[in-house]
N, C-alpha and C positions, 0 to 999 in steps of 0.2 A: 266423443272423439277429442281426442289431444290436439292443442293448438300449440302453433308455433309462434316465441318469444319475438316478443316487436324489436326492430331494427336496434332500438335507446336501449334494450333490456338485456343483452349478452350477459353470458354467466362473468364471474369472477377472473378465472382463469383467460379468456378471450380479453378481460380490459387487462390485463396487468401489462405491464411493461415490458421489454425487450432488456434483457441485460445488457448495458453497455458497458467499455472501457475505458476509463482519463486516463491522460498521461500526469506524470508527477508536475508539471509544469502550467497544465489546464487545472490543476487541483490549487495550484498554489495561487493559481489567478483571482477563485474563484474565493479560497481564504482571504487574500489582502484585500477583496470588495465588500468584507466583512469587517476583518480588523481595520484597514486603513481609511478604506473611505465611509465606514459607517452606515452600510444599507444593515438591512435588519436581516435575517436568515432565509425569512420565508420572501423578501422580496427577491432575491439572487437565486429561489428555489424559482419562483414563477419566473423569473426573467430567461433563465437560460434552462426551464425543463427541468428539474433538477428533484433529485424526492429531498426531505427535509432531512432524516434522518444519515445520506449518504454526506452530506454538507458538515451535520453535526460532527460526524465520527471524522474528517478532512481539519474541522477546527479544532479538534482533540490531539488529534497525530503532530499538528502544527502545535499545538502551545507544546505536547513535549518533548519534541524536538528542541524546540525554543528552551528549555529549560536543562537541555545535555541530555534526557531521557532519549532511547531509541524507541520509536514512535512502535504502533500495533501497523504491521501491514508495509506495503514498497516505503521507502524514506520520500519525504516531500521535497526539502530541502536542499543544496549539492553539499553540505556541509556532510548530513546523515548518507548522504547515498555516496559520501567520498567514503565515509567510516566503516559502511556495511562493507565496501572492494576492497579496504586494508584489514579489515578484520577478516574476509572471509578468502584472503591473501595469505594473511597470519597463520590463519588455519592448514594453508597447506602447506607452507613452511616449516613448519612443528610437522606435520604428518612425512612429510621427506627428511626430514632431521631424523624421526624415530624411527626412518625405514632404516637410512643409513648407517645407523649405530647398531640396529641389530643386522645390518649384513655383515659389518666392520665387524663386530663381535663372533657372527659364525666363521671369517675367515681366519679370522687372530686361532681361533680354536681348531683350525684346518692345519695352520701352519703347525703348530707346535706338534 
């Protein structure tokens, strides 16, 4: 007969994690306790729960920001997150400009 796995023994799937959410402002906290004040990666993992690898990619996004680069993923920064609203501003600008050049253009050809 088949027994049942002791309380410590859960499959894989039952320990993993709960997907959570940072805001870009928890992310960037969590960066300058790395770059500024010098804890090490895996201390600021254990401190505040954190897996290593979610941390890694957060110090990735920051240095290239830091560098003009627009980062992989939400902007950390308010520099990049001003950039991505005028760019993605820009964009509909140019997309109403090219409406109204070809509306201009069928009426010009209405009139005549």
């Amino acid at each position: 007969m088949g027994e049942f796995p002791a309380e410590d023994e859960k499959s894989m799937t039952e320990k993993k994690r709960a997907r959570r959410a940072f805001d870009a402002a928890f992310k960037l906290q969590v960066v300058r306790m790395v770059r500024d004040q010098g804890l090490s990666v895996g201390q600021v993992c254990r401190d505040m729960n954190l897996t290593d690898s979610g941390v890694r990619r957060w110090l990735e996004q920051f240095d290239e920001e830091a560098a003009g680069r627009p980062g992989a993923g939400k902007p950390l920064t308010a520099e990049q997150q001003r950039i991505r609203q005028l760019e993605a501003e820009n964009r509909q600008l140019k997309s109403d400009n090219d409406l109204l050049k070809k509306v201009s253009a069928f009426f010009a050809r209405e009139l005549k």
